[in-house]
C-alpha positions in Angstrom: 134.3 136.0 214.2 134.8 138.6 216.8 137.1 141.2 218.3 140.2 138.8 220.0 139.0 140.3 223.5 135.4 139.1 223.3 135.9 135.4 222.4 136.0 134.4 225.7 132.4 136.2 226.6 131.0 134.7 223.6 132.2 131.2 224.0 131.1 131.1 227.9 127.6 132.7 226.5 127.3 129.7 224.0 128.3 127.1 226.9 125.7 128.3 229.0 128.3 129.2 231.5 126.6 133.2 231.5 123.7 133.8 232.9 121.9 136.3 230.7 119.4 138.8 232.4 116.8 141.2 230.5 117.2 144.8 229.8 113.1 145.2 228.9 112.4 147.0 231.8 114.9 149.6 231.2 112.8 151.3 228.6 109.8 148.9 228.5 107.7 152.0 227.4 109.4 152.6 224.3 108.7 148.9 223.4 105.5 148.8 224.2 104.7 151.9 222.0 106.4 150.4 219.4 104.4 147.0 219.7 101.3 149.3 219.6 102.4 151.5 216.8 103.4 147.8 214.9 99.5 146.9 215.9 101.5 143.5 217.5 99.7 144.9 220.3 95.5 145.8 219.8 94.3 145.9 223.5 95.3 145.9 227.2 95.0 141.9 227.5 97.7 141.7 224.4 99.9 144.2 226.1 99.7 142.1 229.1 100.2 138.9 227.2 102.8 140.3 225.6 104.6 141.1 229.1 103.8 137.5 230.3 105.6 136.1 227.1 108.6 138.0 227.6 112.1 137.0 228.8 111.7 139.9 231.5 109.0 137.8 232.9 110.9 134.7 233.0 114.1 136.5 234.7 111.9 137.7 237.6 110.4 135.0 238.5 114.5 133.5 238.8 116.6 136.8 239.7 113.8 139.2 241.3 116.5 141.0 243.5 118.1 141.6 240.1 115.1 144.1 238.9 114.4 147.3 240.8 110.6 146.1 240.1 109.0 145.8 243.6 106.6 142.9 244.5 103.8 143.7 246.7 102.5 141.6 249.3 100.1 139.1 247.9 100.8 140.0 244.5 102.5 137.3 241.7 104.6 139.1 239.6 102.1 138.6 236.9 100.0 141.1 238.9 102.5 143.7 239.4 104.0 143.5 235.8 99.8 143.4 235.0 99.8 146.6 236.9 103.1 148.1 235.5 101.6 147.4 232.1 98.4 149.6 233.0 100.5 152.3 234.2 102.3 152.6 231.4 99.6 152.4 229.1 98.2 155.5 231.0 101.8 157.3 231.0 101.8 156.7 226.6 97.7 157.8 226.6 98.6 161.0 228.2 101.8 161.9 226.1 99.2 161.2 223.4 101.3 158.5 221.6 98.3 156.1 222.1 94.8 155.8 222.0 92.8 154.0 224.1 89.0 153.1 223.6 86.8 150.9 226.1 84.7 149.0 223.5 82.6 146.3 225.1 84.1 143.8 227.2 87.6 144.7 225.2 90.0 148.0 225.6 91.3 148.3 222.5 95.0 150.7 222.1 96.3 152.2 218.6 98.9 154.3 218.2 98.5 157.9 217.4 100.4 159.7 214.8 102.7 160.7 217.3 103.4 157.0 219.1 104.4 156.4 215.0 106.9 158.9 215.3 108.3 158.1 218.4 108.7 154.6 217.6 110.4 155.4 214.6 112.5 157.3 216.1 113.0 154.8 219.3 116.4 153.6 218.0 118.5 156.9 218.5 117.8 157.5 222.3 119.0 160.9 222.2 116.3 162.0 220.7 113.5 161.0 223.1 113.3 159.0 226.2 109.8 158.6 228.6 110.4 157.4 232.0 109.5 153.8 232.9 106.8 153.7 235.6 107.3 151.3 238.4 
């Protein structure tokens, strides 16, 4: 059941005649604090696993002139989304919506009382939007 005018989108997107991209990296940041401020993500490795798991991932390694994401020379793009991870990371550490805390061999992230805010508050973007770091 759907407006008359999209039953033709819907029915080629159930065929498999679409080809769906991802929209992650448009505000990956705000998902990522969220993720953090859920505590689905603990440390740096589960950020980057979580990245590695994501449709995003899967779409650039099939459609990477479809992503304004750069690949480096003799990087994979599970370095550079690695490295995109770790950037933004930093970028939520230094807004203060995350902690971070080198314990041991792991580096642990929580959220901060303002990351628990902000992802609250994710939903409506006109009341905040970070920049994604490439």
């Amino acid at each position: 059941m759907c407006e008359p005018q999209l039953v033709s989108k819907y029915q080629a997107l159930t065929q498999g005649e679409t080809i769906l991209e991802s929209s992650l990296h448009h505000n990956m940041l705000e998902h990522l604090n969220s993720e953090i401020a859920l505590g689905t993500i603990t440390s740096v490795q589960a950020a980057k696993d979580w990245i590695r798991s994501s449709f995003l991932y899967q779409r650039l390694q099939q459609n990477p002139d479809y992503y304004a994401i750069k690949q480096e020379e003799g990087k994979g793009w599970k370095e550079k989304l690695d490295e995109i991870i770790l950037q933004n990371i930093g970028e939520l550490e230094s807004s203060n919506l995350v902690l971070r805390n080198a314990t041991g061999s792991e580096d642990t992230i929580e959220s901060t009382e303002f990351g628990d805010i902000m992802s609250k508050v994710f939903g409506d973007k006109s009341n905040c939007e970070i920049p994604l770091i490439y």
